[in-house]
ROMAR-622171 format. One record per residue (C-alpha): residue number from 1; x negated, y, z. Coordinates in Angstrom, 1 decimal, always signed. Layout:
ROMAR-622171
<r i="NUM" X="X" Y="Y" Z="Z"/>
...
end
This chain:
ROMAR-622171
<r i="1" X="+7.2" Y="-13.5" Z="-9.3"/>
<r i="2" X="+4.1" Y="-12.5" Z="-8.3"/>
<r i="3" X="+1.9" Y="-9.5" Z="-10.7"/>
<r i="4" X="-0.4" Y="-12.2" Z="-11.8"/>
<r i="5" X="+2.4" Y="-14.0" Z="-12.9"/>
<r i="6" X="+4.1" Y="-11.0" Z="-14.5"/>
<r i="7" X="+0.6" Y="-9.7" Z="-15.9"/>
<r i="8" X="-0.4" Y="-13.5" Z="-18.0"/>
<r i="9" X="+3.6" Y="-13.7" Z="-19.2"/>
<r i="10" X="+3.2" Y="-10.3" Z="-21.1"/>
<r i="11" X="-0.5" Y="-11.4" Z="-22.5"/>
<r i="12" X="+1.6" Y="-14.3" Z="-24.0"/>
<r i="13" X="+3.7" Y="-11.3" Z="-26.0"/>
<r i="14" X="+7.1" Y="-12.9" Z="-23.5"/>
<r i="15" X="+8.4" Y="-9.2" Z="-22.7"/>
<r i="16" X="+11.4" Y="-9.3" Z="-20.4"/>
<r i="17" X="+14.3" Y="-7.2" Z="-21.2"/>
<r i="18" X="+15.0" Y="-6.2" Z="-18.0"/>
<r i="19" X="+12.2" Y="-6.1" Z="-14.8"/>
<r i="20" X="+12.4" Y="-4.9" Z="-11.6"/>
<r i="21" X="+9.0" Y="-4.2" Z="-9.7"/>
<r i="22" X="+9.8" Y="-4.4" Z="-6.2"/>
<r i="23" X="+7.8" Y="-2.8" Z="-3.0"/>
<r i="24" X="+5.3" Y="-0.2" Z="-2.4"/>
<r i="25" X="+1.8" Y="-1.3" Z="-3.5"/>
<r i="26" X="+0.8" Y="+1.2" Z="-6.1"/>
<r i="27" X="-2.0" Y="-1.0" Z="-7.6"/>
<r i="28" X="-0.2" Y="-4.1" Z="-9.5"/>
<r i="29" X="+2.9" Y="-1.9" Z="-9.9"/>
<r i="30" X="+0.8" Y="+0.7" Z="-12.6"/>
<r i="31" X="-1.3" Y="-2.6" Z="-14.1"/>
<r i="32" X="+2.4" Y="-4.4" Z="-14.7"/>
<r i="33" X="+3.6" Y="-1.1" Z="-16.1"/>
<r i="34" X="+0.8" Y="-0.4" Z="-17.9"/>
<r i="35" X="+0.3" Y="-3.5" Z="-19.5"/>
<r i="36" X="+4.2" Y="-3.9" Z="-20.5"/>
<r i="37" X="+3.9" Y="-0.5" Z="-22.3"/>
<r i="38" X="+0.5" Y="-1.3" Z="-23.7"/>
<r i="39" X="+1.8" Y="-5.3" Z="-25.2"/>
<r i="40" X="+5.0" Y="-3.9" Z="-26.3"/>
<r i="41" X="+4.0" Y="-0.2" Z="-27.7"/>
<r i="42" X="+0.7" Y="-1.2" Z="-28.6"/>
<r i="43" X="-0.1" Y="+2.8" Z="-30.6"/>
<r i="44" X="+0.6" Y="+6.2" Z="-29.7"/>
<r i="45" X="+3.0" Y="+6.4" Z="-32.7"/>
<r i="46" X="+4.9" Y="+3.6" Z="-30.7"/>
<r i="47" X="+5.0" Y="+5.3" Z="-27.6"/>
<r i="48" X="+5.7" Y="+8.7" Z="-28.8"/>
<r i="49" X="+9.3" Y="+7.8" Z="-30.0"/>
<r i="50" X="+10.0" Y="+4.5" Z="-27.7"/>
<r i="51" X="+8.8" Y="+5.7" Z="-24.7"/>
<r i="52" X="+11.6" Y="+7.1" Z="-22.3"/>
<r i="53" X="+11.2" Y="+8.5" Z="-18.2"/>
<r i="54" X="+14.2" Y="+8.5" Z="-15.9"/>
<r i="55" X="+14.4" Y="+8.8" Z="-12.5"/>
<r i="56" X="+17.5" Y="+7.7" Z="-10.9"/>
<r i="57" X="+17.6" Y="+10.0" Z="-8.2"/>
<r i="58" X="+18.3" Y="+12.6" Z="-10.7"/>
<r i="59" X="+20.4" Y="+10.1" Z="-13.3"/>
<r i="60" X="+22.8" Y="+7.3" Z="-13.1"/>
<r i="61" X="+22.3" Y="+4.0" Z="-13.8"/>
<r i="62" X="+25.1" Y="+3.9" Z="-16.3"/>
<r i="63" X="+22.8" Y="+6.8" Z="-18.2"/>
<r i="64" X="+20.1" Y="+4.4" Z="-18.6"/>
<r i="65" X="+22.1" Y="+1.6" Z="-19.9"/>
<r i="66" X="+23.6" Y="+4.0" Z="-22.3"/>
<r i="67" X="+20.1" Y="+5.1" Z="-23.2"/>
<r i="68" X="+19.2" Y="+1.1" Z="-23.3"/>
<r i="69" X="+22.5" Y="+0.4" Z="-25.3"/>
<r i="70" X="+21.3" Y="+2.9" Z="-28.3"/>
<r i="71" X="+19.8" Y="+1.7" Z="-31.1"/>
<r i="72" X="+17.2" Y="+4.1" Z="-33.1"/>
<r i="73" X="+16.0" Y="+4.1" Z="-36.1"/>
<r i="74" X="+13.0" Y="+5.2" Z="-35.6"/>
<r i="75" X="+12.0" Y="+3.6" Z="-32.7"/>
<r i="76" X="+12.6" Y="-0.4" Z="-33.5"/>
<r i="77" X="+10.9" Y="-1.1" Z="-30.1"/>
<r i="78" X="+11.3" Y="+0.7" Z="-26.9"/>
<r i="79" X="+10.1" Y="+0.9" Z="-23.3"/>
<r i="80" X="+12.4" Y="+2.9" Z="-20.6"/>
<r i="81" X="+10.9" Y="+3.1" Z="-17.5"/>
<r i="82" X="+13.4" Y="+4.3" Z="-14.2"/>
<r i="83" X="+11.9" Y="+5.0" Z="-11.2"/>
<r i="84" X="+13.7" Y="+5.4" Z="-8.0"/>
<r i="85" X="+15.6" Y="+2.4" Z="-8.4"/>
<r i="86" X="+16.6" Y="+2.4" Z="-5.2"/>
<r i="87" X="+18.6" Y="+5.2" Z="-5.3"/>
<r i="88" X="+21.1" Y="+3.7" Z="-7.7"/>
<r i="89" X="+22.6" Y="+1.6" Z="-4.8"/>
<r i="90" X="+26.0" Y="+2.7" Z="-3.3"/>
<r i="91" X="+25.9" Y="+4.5" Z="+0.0"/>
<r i="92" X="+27.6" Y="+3.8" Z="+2.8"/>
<r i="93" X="+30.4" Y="+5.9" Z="+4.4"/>
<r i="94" X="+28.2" Y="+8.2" Z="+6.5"/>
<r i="95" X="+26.1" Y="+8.3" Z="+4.0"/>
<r i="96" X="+23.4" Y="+7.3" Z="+5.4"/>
<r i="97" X="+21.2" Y="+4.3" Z="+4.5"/>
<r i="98" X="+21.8" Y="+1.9" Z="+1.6"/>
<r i="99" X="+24.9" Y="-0.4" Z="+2.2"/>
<r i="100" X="+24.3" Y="-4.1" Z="+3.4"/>
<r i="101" X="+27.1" Y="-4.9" Z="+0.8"/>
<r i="102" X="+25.4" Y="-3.6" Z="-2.4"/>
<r i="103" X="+25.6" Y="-5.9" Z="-5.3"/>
<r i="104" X="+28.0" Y="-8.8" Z="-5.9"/>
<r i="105" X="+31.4" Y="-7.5" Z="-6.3"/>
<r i="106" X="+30.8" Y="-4.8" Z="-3.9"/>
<r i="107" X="+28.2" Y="-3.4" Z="-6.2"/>
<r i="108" X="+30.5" Y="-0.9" Z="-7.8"/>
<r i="109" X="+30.4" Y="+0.0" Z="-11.1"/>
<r i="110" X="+26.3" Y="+0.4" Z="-11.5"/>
<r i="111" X="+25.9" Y="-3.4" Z="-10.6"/>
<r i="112" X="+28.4" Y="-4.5" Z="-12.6"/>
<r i="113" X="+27.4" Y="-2.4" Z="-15.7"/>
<r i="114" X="+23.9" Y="-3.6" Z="-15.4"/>
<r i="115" X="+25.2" Y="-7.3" Z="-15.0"/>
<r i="116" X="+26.7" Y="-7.0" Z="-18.3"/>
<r i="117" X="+23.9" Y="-5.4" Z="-20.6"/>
<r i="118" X="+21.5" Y="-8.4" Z="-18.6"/>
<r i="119" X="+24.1" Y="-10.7" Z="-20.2"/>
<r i="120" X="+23.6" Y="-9.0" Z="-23.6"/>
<r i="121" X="+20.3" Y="-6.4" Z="-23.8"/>
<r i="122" X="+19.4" Y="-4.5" Z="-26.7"/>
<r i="123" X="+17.2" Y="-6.5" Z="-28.7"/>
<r i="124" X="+13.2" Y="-4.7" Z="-29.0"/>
<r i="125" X="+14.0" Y="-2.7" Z="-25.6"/>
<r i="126" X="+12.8" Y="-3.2" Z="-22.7"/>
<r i="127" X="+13.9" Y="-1.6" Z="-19.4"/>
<r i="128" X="+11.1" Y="-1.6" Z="-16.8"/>
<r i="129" X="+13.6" Y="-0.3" Z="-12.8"/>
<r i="130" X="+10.8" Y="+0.8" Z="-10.0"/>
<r i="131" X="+11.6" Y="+0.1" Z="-6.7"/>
<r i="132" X="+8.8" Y="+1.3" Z="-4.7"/>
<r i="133" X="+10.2" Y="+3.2" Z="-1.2"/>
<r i="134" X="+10.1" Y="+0.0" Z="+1.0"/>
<r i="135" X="+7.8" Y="-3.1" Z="+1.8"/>
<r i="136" X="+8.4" Y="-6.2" Z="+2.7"/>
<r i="137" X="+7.8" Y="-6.0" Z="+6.4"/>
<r i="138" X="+9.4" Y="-4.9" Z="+9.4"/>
<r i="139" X="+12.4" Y="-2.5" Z="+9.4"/>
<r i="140" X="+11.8" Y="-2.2" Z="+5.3"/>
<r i="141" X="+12.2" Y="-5.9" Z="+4.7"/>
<r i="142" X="+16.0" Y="-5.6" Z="+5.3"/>
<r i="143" X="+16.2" Y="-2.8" Z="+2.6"/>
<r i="144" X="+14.4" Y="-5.0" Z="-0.2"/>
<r i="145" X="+16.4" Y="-7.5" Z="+0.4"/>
<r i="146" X="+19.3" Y="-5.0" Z="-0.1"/>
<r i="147" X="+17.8" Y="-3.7" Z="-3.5"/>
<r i="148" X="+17.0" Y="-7.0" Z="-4.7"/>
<r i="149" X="+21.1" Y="-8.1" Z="-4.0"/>
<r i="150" X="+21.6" Y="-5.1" Z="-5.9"/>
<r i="151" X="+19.7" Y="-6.2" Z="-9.0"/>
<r i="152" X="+20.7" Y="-9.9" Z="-8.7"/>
<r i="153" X="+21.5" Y="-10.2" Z="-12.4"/>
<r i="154" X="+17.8" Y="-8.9" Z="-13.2"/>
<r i="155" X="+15.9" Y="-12.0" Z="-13.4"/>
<r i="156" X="+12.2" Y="-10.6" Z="-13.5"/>
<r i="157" X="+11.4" Y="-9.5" Z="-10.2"/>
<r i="158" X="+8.0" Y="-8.8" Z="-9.9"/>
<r i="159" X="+6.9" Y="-8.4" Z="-5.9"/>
<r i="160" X="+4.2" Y="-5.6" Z="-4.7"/>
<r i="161" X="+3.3" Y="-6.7" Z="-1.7"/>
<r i="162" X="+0.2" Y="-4.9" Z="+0.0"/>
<r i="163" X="-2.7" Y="-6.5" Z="+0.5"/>
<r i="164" X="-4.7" Y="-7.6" Z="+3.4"/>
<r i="165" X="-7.9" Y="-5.9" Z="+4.9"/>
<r i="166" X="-9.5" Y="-9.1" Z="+3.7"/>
<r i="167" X="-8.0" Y="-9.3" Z="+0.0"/>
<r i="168" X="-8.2" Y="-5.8" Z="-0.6"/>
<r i="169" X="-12.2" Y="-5.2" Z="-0.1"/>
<r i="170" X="-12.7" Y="-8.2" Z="-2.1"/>
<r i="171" X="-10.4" Y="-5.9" Z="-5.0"/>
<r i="172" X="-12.6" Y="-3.2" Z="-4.0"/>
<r i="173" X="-16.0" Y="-5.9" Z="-4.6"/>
<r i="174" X="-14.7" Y="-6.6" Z="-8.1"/>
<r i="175" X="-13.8" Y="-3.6" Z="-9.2"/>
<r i="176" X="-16.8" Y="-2.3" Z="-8.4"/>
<r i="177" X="-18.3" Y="-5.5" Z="-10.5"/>
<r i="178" X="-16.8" Y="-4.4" Z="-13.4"/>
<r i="179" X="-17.6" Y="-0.7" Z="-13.1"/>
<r i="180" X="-21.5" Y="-1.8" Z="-13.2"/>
<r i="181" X="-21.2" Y="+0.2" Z="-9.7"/>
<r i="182" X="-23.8" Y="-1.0" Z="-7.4"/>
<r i="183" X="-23.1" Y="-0.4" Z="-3.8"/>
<r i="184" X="-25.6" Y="-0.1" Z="-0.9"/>
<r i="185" X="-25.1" Y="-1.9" Z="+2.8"/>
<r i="186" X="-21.9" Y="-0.8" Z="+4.5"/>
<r i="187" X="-20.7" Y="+0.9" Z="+1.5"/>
<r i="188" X="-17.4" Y="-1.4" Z="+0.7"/>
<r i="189" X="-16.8" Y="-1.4" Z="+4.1"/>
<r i="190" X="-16.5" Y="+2.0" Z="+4.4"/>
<r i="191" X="-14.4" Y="+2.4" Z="+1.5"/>
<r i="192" X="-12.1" Y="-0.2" Z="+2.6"/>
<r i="193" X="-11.4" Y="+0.4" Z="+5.8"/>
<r i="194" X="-11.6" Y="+4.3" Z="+5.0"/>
<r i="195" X="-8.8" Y="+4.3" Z="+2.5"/>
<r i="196" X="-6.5" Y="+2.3" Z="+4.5"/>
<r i="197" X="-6.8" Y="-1.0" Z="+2.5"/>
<r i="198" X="-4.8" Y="+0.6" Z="-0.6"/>
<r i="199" X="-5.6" Y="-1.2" Z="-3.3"/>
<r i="200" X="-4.5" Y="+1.8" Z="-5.7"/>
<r i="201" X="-6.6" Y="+4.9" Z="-3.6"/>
<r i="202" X="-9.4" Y="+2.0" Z="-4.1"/>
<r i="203" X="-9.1" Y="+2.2" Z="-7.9"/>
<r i="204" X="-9.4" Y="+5.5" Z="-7.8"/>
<r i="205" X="-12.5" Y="+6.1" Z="-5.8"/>
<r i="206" X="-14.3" Y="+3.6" Z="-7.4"/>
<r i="207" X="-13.5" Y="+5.0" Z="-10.9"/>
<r i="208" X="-14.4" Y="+8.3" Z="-9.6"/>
<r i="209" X="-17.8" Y="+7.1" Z="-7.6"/>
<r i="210" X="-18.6" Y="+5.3" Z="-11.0"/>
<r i="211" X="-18.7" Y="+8.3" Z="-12.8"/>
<r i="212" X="-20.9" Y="+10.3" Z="-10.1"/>
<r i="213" X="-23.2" Y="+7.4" Z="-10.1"/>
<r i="214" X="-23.8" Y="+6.4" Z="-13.7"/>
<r i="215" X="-26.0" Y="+3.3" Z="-14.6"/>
<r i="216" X="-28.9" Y="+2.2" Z="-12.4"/>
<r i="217" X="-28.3" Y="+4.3" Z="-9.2"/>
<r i="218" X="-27.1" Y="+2.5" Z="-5.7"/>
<r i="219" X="-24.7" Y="+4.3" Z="-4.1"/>
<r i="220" X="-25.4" Y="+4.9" Z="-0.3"/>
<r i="221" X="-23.2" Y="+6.2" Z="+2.7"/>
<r i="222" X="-24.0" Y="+9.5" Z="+2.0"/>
<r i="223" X="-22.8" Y="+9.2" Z="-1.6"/>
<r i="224" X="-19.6" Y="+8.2" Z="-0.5"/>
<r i="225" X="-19.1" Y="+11.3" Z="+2.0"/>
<r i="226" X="-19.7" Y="+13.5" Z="-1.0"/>
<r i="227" X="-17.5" Y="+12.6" Z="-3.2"/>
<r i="228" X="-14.8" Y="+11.1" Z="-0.5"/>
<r i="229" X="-14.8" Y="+14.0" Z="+2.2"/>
<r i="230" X="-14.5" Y="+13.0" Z="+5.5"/>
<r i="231" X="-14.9" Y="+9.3" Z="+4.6"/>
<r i="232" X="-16.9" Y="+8.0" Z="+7.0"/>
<r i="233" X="-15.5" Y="+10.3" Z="+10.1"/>
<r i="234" X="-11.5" Y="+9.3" Z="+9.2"/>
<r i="235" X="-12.8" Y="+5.4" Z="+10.1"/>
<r i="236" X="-11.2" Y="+3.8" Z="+13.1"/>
<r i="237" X="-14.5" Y="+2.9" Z="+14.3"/>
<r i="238" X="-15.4" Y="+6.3" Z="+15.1"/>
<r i="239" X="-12.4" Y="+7.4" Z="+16.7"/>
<r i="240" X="-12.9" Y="+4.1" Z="+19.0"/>
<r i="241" X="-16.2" Y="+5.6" Z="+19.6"/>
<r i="242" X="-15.6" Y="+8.6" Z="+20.4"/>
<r i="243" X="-12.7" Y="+7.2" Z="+22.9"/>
<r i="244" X="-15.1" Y="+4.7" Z="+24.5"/>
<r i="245" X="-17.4" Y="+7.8" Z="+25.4"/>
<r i="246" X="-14.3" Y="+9.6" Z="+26.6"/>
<r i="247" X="-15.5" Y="+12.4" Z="+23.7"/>
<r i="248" X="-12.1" Y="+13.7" Z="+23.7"/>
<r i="249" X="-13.0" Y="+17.0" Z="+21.6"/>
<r i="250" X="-14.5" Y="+14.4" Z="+19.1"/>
<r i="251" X="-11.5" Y="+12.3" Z="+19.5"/>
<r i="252" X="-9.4" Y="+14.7" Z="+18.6"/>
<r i="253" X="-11.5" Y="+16.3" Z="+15.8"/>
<r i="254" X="-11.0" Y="+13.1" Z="+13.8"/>
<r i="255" X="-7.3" Y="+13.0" Z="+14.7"/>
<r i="256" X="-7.1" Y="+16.5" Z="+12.7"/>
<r i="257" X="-9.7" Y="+15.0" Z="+9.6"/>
<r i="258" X="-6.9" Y="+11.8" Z="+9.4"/>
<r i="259" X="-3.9" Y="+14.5" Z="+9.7"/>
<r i="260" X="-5.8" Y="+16.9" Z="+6.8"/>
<r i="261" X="-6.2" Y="+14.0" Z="+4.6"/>
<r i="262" X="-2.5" Y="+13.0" Z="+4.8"/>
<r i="263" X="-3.3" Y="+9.7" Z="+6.4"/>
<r i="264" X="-0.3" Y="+7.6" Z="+7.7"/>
<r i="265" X="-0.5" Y="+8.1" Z="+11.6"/>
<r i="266" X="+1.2" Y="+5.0" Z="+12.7"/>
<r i="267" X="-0.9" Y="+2.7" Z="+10.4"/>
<r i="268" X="-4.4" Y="+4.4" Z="+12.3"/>
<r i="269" X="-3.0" Y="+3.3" Z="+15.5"/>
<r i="270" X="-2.2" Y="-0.2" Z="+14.2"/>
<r i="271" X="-5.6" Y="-0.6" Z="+13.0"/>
<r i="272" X="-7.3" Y="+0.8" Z="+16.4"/>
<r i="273" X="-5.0" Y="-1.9" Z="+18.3"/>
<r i="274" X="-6.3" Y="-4.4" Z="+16.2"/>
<r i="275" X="-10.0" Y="-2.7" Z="+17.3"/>
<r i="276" X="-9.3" Y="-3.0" Z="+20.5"/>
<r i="277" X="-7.3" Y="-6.7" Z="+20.7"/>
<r i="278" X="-10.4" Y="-7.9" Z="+19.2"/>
<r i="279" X="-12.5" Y="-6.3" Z="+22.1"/>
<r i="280" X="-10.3" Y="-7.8" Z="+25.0"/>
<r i="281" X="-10.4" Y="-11.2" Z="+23.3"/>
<r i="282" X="-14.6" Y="-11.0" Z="+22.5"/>
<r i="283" X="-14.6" Y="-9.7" Z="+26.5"/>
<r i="284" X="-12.5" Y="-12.4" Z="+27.9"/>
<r i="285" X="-14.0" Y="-15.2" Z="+25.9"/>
<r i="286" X="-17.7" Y="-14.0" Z="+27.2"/>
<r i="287" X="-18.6" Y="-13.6" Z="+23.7"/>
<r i="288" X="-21.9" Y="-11.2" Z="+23.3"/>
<r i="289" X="-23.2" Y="-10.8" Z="+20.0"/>
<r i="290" X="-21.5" Y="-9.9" Z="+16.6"/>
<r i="291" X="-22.6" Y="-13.4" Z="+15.6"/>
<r i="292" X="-20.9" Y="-14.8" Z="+18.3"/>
<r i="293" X="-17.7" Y="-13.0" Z="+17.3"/>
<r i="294" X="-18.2" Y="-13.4" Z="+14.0"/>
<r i="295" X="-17.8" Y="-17.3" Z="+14.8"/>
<r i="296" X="-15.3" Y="-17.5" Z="+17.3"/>
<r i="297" X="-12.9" Y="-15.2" Z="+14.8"/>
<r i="298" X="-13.6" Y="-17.5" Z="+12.1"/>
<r i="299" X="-12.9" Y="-20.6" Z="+13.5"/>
<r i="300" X="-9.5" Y="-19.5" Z="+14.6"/>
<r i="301" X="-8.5" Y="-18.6" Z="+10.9"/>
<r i="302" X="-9.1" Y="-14.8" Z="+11.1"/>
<r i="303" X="-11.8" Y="-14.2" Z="+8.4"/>
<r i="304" X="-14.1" Y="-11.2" Z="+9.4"/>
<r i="305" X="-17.2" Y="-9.9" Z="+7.6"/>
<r i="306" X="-21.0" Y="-9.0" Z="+9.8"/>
<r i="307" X="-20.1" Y="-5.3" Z="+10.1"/>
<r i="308" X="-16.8" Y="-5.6" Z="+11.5"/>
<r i="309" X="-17.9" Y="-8.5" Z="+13.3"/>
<r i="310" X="-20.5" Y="-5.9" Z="+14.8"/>
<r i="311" X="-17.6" Y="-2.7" Z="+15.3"/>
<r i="312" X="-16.1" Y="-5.1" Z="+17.6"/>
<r i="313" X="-19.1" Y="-6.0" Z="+19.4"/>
<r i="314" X="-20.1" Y="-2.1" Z="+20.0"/>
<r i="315" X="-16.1" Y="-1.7" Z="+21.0"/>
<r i="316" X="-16.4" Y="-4.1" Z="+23.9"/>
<r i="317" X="-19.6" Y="-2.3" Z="+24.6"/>
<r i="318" X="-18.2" Y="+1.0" Z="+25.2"/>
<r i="319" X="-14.8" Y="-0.2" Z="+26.9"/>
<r i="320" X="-14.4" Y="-1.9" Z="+30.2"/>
<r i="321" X="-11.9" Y="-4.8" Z="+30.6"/>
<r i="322" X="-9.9" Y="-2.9" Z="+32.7"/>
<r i="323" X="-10.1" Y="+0.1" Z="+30.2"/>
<r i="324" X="-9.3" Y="-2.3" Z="+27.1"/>
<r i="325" X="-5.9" Y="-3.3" Z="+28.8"/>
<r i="326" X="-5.2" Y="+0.0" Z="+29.7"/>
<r i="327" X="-6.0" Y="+1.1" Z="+26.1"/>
<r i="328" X="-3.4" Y="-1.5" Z="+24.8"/>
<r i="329" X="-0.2" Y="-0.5" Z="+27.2"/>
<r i="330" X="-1.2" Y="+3.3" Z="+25.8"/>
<r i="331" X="-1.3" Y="+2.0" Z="+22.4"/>
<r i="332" X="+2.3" Y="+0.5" Z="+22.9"/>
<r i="333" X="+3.8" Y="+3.4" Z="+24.4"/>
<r i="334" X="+2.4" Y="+5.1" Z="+21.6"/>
<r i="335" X="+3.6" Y="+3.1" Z="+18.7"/>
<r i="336" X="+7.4" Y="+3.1" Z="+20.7"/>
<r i="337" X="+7.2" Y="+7.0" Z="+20.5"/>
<r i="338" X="+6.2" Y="+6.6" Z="+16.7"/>
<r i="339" X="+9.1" Y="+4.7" Z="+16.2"/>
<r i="340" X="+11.9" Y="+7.0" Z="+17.8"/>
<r i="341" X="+13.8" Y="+9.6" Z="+16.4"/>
<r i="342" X="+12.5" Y="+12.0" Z="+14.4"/>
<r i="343" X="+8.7" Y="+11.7" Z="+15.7"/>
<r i="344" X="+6.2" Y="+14.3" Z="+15.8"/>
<r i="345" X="+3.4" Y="+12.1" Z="+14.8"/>
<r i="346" X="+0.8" Y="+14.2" Z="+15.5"/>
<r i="347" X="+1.5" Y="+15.2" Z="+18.8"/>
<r i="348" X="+2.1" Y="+11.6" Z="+19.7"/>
<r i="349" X="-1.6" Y="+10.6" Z="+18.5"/>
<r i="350" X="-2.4" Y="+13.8" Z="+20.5"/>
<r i="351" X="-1.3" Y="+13.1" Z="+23.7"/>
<r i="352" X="-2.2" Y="+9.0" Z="+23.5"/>
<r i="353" X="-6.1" Y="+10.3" Z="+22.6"/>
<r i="354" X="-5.7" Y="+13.2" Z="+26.0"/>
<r i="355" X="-4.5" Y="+9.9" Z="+28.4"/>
<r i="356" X="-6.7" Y="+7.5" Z="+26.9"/>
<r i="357" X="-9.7" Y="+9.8" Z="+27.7"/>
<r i="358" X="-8.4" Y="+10.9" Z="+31.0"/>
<r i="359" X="-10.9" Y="+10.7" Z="+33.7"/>
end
């Protein structure tokens, strides 16, 4: 199920008993909480009696059931939210990651206890289980599929998936729509590509620029730096241009703005490959002009907007062929060193900015 989908089955008043809201993306996961909580527990004097927190790191599941199995006078109707879902699945031997064998009969006792109360819930309660360590991709996509075996009797899953570059500026467009926030050339671009694509850090910078701006005023580039520090230099664009004029002090500079912000290393580097792919294939095709790549992107099903259109332009500018395909195998190395044990992320963006600006 997707959040739209979960979102218009609560505005019908159809509250499941049991829903599990499944993957990382922190945007839809707080509008389907929020709006189960708000349709079911409508005023404060609902909330403050049938509103209950666990986390399931710190509780069992049986706890919650028992909690779910109570009835209270008081509180006709209730919402019990459990975060850390994941943490109620068994372990394996070593104790290591969560075991392939989790749910069915070799759920243990936590599946099978929540199989039962599925079969029979409490009538007015509703129990909302977060599951929000792992994505749906790569090496994660295995461990959802683990949790979701886990929670096989729940039949309300509700699936975060992130969101595109793409899908989330046009989020970013609309919620700036509906916050009367009026945003100068460039500005959603920045945003976007600044805060990673996260539709939820989005919602929260446009709430915030809203309230700086007030009615009337156009918020510029230099708006956004004040309120979102560092927004403009944390941009993949000007890393690649400070590696394309082998500005390796700069380089690095920006490394340490991405590191103080608590940026996720790994995805940086996936989104300056995709900078740099983009320059190879504008190079090799003979293409020229942002139009031009604009065009040629666009009829091969990748959608791409004038300004990135134009960062991809001035990246094929800067870097030679040659460079570009050196750039890449660097990349790779880098992303492999990412991926190993234990990584010292930092020191691995380090060292790929010193050989990528090596004389």
């Amino acid at each position: 199920m997707t959040p739209a989908q979960f979102l218009a089955k609560v505005a019908r008043g159809d509250i499941p008993p049991v829903t599990l809201l499944l993957g990382s993306e922190t945007y839809d996961r707080r509008r389907c909480r929020e709006a189960l909580i708000g349709a079911h527990l409508p005023n404060d004097e609902d909330r403050e009696g049938g509103l209950a927190h666990y986390d399931l790191s710190e509780v069992s599941l049986a706890e919650v059931i028992d909690d779910a199995r109570a009835m209270s006078l008081f509180a006709p109707r209730r919402v019990i939210l459990a975060t850390s879902a994941e943490a109620a699945l068994p372990r394996t031997a070593k104790g290591g990651d969560e075991d392939e064998d989790s749910g069915g009969s070799g759920g243990g006792s936590g599946f099978e206890t929540l199989a039962q109360y599925v079969k029979s819930p409490t009538p007015g309660t509703a129990i909302v289980f977060e599951a929000c360590r792992f994505d749906f991709e790569g090496d994660d996509k295995k461990k959802n599929e683990r949790i979701q075996k886990f929670y096989s009797a729940v039949r309300e899953v509700v699936e975060l998936r992130r969101y595109s570059a793409g899908e989330a500026r046009g989020i970013l467009l609309e919620m700036a729509k509906k916050a009367k926030l009026s945003l100068g050339p460039g500005v959603a671009d920045t945003l976007s590509e600044s805060l990673g694509g996260d539709a939820g850090r989005i919602a929260t910078e446009i709430e915030k620029l809203a309230t700086f701006a007030g009615p009337g005023k156009t918020l510029g580039i230099e708006d956004v730096a004040a309120l979102i520090p560092d927004a403009r230099e944390t941009t993949i664009f000007v890393l690649v241009n400070a590696l394309g004029r082998r500005d390796r002090l700069q380089a690095l500079q920006v490394l340490d703005t991405l590191c103080r912000d608590g940026e996720y290393l790994p995805l940086a580097l996936s989104f300056l490959s995709v900078q740099m792919r983009m320059a190879l294939i504008a190079k090799e095709s003979g293409l020229k002009t942002a139009g031009q790549i604009q065009g040629h992107f666009s009829k091969s099903g990748i959608p791409m907007w004038g300004s990135r259109a134009e960062q991809v332009s001035q990246t094929a500018i800067k870097f030679s062929k040659e460079q570009l395909e050196r750039g890449m195998k660097l990349i790779f190395a880098a992303d492999r060193d990412l991926r190993s044990a234990r990584p010292d992320d930092r020191v691995v963006m380090e060292n790929f900015v010193v050989a990528l600006t090596a004389t």
